[in-house]
PDB file with SEQRES, HELIX, SHEET and CRYST1 records, atoms N, CA, C and O in Angstrom:
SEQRES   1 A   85  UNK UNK UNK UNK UNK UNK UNK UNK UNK UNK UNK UNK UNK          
SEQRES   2 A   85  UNK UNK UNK UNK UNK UNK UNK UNK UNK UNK UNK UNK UNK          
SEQRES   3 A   85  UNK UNK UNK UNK UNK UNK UNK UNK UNK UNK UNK UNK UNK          
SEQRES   4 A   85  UNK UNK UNK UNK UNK UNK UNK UNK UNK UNK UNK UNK UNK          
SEQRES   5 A   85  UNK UNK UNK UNK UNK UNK UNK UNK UNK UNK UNK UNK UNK          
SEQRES   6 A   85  UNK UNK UNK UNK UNK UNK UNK UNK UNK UNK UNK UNK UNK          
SEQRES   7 A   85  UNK UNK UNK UNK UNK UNK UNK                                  
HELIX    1 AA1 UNK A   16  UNK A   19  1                                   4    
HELIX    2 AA2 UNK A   38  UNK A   44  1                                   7    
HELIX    3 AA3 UNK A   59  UNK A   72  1                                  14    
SHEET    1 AA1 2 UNK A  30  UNK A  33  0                                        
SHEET    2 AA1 2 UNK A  51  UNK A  54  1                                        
CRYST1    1.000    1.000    1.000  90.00  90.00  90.00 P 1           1          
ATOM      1  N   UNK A   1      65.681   1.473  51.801  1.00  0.00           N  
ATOM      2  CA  UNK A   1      66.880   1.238  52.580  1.00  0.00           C  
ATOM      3  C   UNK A   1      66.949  -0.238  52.940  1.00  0.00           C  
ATOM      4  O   UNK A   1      66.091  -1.108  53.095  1.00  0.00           O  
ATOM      5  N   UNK A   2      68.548  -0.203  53.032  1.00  0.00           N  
ATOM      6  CA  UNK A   2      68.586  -1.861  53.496  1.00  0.00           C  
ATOM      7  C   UNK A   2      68.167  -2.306  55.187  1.00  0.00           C  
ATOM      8  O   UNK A   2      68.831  -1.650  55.989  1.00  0.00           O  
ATOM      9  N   UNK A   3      67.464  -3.018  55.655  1.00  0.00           N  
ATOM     10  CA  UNK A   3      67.685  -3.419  56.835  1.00  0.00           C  
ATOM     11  C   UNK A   3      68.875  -3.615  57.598  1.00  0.00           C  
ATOM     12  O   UNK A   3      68.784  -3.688  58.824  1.00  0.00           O  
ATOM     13  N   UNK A   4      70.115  -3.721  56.955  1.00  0.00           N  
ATOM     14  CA  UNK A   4      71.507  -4.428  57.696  1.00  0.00           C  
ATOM     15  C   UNK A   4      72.046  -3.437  57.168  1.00  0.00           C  
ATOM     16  O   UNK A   4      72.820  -3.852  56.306  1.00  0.00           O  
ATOM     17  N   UNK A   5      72.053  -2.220  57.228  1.00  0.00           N  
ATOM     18  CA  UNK A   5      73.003  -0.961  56.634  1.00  0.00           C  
ATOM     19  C   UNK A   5      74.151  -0.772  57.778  1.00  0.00           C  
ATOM     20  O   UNK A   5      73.988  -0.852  58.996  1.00  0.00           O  
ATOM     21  N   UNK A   6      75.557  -0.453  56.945  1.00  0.00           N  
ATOM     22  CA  UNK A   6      76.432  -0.487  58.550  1.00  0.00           C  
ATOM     23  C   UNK A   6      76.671   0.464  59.103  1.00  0.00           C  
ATOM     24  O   UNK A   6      76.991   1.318  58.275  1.00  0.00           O  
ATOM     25  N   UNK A   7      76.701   0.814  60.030  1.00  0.00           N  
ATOM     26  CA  UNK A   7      77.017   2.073  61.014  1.00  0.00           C  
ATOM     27  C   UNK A   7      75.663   2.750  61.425  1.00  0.00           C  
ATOM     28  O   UNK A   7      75.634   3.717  62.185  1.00  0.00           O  
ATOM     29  N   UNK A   8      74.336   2.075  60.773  1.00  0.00           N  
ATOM     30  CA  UNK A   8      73.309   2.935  61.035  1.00  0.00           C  
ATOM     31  C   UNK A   8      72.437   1.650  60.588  1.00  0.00           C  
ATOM     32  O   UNK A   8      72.675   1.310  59.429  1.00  0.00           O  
ATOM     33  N   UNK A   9      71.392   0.794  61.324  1.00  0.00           N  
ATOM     34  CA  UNK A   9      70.339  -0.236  60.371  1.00  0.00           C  
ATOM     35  C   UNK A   9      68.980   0.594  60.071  1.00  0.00           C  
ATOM     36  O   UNK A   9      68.652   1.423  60.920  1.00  0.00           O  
ATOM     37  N   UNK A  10      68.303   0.458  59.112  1.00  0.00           N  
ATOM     38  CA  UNK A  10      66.971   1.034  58.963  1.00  0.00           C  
ATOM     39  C   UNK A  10      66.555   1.067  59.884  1.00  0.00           C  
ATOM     40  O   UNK A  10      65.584   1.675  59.434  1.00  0.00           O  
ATOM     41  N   UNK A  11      66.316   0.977  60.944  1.00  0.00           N  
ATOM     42  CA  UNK A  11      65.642   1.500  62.387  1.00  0.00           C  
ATOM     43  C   UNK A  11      65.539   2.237  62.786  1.00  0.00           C  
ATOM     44  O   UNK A  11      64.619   3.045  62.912  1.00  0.00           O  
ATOM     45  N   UNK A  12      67.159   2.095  63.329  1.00  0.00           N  
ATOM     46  CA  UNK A  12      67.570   3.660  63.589  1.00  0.00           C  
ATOM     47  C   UNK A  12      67.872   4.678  62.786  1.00  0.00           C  
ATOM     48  O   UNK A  12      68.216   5.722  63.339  1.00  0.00           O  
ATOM     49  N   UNK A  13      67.831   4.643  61.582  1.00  0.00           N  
ATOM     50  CA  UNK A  13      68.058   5.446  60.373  1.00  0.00           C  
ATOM     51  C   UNK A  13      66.362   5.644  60.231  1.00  0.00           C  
ATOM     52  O   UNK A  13      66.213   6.515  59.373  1.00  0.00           O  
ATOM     53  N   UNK A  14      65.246   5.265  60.642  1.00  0.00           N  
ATOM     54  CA  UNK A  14      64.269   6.162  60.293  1.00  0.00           C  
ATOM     55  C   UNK A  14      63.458   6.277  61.422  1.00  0.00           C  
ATOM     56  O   UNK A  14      62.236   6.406  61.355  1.00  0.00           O  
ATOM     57  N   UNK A  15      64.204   6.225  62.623  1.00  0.00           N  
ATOM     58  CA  UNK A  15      63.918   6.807  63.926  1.00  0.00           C  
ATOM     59  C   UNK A  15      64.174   8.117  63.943  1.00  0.00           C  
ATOM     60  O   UNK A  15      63.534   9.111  64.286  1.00  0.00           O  
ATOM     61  N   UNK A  16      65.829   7.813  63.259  1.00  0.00           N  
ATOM     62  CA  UNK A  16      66.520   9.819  63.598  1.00  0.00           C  
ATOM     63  C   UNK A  16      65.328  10.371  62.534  1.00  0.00           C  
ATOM     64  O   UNK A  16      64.465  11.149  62.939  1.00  0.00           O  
ATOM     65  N   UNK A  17      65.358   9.939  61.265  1.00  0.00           N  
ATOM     66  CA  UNK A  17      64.899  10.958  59.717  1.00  0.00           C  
ATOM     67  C   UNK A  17      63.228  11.536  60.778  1.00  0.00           C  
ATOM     68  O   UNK A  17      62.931  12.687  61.097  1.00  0.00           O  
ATOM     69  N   UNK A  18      62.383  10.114  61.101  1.00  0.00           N  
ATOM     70  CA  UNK A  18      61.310  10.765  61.341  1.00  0.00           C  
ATOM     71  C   UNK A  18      61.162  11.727  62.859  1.00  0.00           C  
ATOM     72  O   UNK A  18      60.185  12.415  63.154  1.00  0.00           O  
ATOM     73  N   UNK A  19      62.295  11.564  63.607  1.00  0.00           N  
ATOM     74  CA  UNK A  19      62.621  12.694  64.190  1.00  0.00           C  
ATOM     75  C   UNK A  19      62.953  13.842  64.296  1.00  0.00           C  
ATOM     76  O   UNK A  19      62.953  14.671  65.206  1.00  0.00           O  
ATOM     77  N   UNK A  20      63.333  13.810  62.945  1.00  0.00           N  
ATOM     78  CA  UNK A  20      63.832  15.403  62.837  1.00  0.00           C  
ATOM     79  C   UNK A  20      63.472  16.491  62.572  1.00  0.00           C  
ATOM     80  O   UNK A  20      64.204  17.468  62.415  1.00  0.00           O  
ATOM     81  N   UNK A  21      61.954  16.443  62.466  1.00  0.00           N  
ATOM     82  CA  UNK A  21      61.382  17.499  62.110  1.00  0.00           C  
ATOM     83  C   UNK A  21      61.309  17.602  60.418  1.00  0.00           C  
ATOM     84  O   UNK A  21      61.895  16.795  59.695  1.00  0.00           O  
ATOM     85  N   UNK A  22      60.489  18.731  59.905  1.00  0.00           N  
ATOM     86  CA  UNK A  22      60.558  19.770  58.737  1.00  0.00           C  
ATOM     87  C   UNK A  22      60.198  18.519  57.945  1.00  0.00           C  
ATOM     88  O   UNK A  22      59.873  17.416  58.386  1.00  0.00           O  
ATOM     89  N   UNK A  23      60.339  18.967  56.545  1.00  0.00           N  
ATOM     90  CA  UNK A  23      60.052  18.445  55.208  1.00  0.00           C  
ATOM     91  C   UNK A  23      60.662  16.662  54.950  1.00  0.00           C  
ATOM     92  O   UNK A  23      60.128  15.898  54.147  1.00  0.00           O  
ATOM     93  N   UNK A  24      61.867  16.289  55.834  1.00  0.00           N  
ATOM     94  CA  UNK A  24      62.553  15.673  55.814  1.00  0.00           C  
ATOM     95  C   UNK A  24      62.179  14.377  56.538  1.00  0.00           C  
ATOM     96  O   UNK A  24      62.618  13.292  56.156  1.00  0.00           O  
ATOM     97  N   UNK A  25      61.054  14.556  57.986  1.00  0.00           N  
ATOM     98  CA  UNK A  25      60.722  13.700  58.246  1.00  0.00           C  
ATOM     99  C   UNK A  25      59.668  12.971  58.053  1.00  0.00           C  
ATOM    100  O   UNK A  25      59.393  11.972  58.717  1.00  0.00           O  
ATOM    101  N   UNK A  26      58.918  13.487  56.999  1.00  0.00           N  
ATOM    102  CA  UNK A  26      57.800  12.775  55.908  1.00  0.00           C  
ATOM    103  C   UNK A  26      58.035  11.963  54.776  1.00  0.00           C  
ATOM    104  O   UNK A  26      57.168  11.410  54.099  1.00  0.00           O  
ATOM    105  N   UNK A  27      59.393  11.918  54.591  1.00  0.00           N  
ATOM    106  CA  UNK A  27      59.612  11.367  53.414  1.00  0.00           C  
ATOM    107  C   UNK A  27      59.473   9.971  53.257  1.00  0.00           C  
ATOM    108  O   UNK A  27      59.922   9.375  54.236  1.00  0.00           O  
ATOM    109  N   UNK A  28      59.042   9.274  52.431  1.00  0.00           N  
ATOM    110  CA  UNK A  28      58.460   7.641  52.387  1.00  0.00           C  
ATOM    111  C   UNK A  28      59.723   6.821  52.527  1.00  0.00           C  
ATOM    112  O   UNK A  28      60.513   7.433  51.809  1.00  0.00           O  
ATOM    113  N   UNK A  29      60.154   6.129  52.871  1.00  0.00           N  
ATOM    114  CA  UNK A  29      60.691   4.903  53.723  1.00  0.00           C  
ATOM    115  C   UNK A  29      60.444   3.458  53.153  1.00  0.00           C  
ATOM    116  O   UNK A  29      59.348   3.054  53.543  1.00  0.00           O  
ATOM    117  N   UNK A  30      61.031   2.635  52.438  1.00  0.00           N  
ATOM    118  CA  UNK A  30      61.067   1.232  52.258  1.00  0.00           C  
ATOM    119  C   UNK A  30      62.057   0.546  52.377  1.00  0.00           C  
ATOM    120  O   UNK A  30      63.126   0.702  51.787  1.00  0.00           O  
ATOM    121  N   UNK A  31      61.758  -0.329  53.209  1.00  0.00           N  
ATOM    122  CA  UNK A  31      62.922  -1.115  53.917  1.00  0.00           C  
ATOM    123  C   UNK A  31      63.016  -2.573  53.045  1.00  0.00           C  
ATOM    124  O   UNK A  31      62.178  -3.353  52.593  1.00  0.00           O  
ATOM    125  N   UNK A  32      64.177  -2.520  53.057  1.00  0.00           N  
ATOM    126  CA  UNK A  32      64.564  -4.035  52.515  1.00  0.00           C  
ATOM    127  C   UNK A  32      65.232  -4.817  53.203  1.00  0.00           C  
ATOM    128  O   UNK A  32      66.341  -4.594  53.689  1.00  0.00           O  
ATOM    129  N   UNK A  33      64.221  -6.356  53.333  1.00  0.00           N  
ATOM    130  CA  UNK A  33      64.797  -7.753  54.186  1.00  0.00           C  
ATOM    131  C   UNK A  33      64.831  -8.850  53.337  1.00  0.00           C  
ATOM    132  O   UNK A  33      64.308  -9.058  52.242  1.00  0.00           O  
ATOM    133  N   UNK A  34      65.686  -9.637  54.195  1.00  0.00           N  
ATOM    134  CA  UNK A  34      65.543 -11.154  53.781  1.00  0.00           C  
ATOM    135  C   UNK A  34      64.607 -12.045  54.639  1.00  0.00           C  
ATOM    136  O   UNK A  34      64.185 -13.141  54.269  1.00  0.00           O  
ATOM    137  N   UNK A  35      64.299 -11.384  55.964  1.00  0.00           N  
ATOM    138  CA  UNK A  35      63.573 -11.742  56.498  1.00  0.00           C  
ATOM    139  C   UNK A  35      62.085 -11.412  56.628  1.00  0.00           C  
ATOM    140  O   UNK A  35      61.579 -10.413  57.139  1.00  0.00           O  
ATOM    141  N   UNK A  36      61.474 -12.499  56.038  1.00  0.00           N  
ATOM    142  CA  UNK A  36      59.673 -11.895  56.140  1.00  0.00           C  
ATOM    143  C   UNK A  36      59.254 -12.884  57.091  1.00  0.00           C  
ATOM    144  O   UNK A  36      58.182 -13.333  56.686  1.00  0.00           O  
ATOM    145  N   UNK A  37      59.577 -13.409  58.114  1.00  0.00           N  
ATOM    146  CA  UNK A  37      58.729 -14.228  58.880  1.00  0.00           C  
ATOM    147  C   UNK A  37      57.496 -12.995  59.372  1.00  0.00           C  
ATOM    148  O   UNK A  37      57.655 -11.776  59.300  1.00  0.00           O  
ATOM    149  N   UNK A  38      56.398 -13.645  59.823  1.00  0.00           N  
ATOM    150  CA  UNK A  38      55.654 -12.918  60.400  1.00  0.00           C  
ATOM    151  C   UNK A  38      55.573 -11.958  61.625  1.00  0.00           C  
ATOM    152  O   UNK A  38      55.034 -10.855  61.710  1.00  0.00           O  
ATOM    153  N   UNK A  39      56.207 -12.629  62.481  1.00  0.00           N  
ATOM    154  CA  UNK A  39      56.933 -12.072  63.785  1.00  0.00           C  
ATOM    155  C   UNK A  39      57.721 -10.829  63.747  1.00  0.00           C  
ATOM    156  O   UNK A  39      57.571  -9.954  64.600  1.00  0.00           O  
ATOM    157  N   UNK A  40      58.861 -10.700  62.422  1.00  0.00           N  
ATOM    158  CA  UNK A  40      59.585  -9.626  62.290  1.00  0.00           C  
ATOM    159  C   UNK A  40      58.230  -8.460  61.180  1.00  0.00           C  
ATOM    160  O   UNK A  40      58.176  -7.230  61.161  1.00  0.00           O  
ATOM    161  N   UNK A  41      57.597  -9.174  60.634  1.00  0.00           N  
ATOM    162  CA  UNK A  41      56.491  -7.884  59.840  1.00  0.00           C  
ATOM    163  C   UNK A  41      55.924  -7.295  60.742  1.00  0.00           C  
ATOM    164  O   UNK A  41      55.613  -6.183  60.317  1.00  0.00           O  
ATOM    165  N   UNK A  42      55.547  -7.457  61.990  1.00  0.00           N  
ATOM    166  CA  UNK A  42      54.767  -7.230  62.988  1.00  0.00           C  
ATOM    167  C   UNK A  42      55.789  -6.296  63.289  1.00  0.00           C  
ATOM    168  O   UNK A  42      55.444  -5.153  62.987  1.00  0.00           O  
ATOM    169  N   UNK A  43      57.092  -6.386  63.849  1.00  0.00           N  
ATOM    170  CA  UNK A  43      57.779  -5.575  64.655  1.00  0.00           C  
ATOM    171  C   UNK A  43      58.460  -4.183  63.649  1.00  0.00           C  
ATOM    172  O   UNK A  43      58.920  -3.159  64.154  1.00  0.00           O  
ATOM    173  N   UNK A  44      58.394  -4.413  62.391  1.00  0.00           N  
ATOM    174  CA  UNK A  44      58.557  -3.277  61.713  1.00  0.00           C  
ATOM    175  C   UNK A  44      57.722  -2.326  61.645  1.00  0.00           C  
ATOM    176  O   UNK A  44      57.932  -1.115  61.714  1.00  0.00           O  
ATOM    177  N   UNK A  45      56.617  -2.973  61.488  1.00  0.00           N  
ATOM    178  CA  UNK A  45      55.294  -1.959  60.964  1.00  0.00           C  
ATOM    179  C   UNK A  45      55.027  -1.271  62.280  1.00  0.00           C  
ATOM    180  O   UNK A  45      53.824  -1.024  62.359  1.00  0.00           O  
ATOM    181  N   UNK A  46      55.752  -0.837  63.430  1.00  0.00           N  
ATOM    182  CA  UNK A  46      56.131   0.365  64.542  1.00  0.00           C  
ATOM    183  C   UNK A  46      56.545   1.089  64.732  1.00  0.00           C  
ATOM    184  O   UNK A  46      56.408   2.015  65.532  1.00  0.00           O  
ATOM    185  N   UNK A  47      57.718   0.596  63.388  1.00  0.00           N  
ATOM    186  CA  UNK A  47      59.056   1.886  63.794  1.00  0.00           C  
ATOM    187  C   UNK A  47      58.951   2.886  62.493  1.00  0.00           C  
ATOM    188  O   UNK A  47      60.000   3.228  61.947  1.00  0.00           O  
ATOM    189  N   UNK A  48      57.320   3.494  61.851  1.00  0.00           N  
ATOM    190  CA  UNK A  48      57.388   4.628  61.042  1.00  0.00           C  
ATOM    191  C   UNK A  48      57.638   4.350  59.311  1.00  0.00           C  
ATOM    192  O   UNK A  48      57.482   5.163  58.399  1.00  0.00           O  
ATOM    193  N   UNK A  49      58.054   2.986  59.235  1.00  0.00           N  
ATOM    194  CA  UNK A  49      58.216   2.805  58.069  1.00  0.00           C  
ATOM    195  C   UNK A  49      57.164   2.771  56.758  1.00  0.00           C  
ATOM    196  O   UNK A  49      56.173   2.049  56.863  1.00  0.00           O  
ATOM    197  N   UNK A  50      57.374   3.569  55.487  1.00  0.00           N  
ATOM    198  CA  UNK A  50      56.013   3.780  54.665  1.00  0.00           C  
ATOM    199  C   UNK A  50      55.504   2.471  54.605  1.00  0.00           C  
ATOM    200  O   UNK A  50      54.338   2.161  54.852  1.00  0.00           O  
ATOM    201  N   UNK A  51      56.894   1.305  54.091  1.00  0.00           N  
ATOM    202  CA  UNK A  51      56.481  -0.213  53.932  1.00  0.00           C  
ATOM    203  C   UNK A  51      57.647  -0.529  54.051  1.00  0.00           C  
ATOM    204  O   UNK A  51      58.654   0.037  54.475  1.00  0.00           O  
ATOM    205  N   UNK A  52      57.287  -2.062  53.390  1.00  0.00           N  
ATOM    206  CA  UNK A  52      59.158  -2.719  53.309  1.00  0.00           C  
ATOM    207  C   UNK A  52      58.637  -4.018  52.672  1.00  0.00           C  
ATOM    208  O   UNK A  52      57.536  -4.509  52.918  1.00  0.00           O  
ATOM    209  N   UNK A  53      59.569  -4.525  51.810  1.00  0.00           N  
ATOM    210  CA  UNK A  53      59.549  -5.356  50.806  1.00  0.00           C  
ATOM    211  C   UNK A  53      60.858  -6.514  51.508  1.00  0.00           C  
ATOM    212  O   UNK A  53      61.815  -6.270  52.243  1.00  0.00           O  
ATOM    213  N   UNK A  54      60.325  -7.919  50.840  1.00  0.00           N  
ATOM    214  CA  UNK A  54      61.382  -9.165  51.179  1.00  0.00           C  
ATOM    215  C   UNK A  54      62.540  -9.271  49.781  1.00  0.00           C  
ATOM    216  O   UNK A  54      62.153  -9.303  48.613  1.00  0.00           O  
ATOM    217  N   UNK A  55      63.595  -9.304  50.085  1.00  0.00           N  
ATOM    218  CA  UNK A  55      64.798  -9.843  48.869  1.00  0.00           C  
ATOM    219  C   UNK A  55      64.382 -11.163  48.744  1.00  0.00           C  
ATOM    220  O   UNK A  55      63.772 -11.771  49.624  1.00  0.00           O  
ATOM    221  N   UNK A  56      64.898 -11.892  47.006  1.00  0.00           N  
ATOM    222  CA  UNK A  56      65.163 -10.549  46.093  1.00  0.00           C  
ATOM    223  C   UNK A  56      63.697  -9.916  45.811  1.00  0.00           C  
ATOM    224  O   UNK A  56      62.644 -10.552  45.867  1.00  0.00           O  
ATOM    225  N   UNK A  57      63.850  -8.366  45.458  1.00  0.00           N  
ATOM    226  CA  UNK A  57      63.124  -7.791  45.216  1.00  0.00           C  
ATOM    227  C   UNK A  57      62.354  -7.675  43.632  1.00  0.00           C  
ATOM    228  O   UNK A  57      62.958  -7.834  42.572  1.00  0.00           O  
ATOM    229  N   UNK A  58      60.837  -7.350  43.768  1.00  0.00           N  
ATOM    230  CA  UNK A  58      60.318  -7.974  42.440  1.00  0.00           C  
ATOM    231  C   UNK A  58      60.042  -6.722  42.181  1.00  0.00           C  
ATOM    232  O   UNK A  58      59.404  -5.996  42.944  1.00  0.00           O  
ATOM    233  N   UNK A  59      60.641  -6.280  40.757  1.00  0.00           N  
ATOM    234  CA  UNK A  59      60.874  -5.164  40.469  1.00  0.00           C  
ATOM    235  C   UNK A  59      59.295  -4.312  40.156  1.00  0.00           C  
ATOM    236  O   UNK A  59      59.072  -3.142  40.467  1.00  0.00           O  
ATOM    237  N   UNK A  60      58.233  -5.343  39.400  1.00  0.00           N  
ATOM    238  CA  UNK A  60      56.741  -5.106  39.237  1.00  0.00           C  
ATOM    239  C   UNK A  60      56.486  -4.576  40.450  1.00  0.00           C  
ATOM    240  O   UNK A  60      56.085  -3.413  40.497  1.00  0.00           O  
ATOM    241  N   UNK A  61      56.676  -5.346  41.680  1.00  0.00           N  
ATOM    242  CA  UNK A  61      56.094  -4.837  43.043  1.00  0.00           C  
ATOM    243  C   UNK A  61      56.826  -3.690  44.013  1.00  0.00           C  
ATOM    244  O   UNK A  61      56.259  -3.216  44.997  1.00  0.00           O  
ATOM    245  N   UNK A  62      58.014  -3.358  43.636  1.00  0.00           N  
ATOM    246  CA  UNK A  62      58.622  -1.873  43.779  1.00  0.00           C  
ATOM    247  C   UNK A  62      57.963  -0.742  43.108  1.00  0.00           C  
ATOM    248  O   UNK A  62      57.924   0.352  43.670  1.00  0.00           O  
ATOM    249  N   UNK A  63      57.394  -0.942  41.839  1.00  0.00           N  
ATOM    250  CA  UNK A  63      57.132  -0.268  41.235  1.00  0.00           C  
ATOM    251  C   UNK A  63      55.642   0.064  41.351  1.00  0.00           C  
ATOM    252  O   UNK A  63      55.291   1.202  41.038  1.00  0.00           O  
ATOM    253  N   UNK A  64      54.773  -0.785  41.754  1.00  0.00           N  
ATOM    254  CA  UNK A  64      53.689  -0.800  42.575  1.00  0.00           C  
ATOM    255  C   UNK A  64      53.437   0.146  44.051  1.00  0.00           C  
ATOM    256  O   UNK A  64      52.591   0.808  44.651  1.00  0.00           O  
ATOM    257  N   UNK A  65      54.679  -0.284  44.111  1.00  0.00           N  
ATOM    258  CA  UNK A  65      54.630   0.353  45.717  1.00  0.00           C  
ATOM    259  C   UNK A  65      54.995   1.858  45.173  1.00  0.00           C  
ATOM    260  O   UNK A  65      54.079   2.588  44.795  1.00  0.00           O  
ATOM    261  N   UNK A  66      56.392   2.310  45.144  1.00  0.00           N  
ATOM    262  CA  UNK A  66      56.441   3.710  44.300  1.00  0.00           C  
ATOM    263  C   UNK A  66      55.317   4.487  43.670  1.00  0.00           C  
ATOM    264  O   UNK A  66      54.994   5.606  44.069  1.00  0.00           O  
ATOM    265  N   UNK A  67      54.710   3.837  42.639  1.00  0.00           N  
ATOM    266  CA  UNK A  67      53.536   4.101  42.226  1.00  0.00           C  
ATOM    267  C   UNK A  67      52.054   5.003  43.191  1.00  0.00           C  
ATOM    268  O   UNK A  67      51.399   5.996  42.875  1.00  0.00           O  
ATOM    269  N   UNK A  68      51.991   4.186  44.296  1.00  0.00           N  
ATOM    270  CA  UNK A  68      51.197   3.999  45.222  1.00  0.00           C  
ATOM    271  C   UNK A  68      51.445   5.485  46.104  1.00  0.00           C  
ATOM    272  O   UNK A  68      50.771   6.466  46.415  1.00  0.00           O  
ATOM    273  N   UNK A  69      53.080   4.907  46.324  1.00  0.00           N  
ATOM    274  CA  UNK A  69      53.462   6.404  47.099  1.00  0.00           C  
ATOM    275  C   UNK A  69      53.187   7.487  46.306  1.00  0.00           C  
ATOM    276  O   UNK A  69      52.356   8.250  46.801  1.00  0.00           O  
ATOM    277  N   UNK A  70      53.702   7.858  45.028  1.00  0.00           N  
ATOM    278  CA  UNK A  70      53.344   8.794  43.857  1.00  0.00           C  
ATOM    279  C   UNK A  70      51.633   9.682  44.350  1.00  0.00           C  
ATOM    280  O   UNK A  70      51.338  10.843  44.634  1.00  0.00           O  
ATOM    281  N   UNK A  71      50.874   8.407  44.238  1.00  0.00           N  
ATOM    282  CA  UNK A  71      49.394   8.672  43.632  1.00  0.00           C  
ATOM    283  C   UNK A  71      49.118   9.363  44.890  1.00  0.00           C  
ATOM    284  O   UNK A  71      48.548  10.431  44.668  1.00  0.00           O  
ATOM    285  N   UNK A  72      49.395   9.047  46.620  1.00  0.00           N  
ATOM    286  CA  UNK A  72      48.770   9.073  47.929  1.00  0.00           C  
ATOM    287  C   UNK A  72      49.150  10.162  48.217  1.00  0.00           C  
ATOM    288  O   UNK A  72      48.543  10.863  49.026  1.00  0.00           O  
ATOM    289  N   UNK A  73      50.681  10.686  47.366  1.00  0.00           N  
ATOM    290  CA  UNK A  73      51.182  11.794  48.401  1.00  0.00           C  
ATOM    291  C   UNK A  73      51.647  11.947  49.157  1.00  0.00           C  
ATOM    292  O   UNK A  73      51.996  12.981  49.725  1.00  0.00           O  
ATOM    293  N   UNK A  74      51.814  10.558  49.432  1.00  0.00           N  
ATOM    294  CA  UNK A  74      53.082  10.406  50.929  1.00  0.00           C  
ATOM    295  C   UNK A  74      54.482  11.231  50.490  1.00  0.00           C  
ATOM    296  O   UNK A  74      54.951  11.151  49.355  1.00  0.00           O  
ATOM    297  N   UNK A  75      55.068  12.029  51.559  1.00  0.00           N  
ATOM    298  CA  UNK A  75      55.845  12.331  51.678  1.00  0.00           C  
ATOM    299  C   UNK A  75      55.760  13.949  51.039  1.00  0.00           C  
ATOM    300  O   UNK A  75      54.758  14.259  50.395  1.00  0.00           O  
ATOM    301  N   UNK A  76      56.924  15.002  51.269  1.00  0.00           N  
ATOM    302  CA  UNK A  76      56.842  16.434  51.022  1.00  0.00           C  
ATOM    303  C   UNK A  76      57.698  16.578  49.612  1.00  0.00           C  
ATOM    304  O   UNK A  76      58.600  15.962  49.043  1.00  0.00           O  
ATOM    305  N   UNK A  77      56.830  17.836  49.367  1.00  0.00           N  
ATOM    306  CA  UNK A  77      57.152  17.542  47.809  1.00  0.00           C  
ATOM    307  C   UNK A  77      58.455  18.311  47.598  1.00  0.00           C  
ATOM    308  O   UNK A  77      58.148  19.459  47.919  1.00  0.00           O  
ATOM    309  N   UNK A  78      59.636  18.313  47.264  1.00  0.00           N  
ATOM    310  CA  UNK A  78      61.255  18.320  47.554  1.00  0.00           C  
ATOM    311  C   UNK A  78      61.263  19.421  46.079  1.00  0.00           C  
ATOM    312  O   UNK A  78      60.856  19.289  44.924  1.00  0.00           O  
ATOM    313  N   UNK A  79      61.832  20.324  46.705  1.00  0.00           N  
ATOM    314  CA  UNK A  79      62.566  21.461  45.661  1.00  0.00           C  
ATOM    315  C   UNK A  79      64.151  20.962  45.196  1.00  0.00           C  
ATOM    316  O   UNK A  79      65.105  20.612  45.891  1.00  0.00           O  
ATOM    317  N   UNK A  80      64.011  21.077  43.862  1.00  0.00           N  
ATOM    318  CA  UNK A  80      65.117  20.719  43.479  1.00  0.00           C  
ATOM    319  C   UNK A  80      66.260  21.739  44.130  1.00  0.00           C  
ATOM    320  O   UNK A  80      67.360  21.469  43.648  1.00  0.00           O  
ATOM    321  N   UNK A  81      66.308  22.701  44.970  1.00  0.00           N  
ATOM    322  CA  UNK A  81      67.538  22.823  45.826  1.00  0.00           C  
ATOM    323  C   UNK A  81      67.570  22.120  47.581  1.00  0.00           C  
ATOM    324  O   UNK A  81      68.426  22.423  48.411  1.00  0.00           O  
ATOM    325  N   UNK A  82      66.445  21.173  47.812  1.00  0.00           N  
ATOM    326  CA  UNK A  82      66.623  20.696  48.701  1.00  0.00           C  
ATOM    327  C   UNK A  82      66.424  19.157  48.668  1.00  0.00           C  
ATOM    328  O   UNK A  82      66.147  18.401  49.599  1.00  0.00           O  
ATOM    329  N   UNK A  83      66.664  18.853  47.179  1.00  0.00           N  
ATOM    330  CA  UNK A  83      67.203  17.232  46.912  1.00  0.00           C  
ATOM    331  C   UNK A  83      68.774  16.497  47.477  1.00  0.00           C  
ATOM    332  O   UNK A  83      69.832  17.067  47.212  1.00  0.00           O  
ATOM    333  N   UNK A  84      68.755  15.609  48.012  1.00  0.00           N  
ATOM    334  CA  UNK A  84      69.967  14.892  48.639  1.00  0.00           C  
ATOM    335  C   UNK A  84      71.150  14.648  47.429  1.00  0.00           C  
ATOM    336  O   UNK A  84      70.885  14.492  46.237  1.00  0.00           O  
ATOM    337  N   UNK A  85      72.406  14.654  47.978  1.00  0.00           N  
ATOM    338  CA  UNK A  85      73.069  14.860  46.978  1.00  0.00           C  
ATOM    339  C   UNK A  85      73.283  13.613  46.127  1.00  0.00           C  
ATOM    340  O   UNK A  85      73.937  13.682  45.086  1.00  0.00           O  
TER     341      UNK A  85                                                      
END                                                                             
């Protein structure tokens, strides 16, 4: 997810998700910024997020990360009738 999403920013968009209970609030989370100062890495890595990557994004290191999530198991494993539309 983007950091600057409108009507909802990754924050609060994975405040509600990991609030909500069930299968839904395990699901892995990567946030996307333009901002990597150190100060703001610090204040993300609180609010539940699996990770989060700086724009532009390096497609090797998405795929790393994905990967990673894959192998660890993060997140519930989604029946294809309870995939997002």
């Amino acid at each position: 997810m983007d950091m600057q999403m409108p009507e909802m920013d990754v924050l609060a968009a994975t405040r509600t998700i990991r609030a909500s209970g069930g299968a839904w609030a395990e699901i892995p989370i990567i946030a996307l910024t333009a901002d990597a100062s150190p100060e703001r890495r610090r204040f993300y890595q609180g609010v539940g997020l699996t990770d989060f990557m700086t724009k532009p994004i390096d497609q090797a290191e998405l795929a790393a990360k994905l990967a990673s999530i894959r192998e660890g198991g993060e997140g519930p494993p989604v029946a294809a009738s309870d995939r997002l539309p």
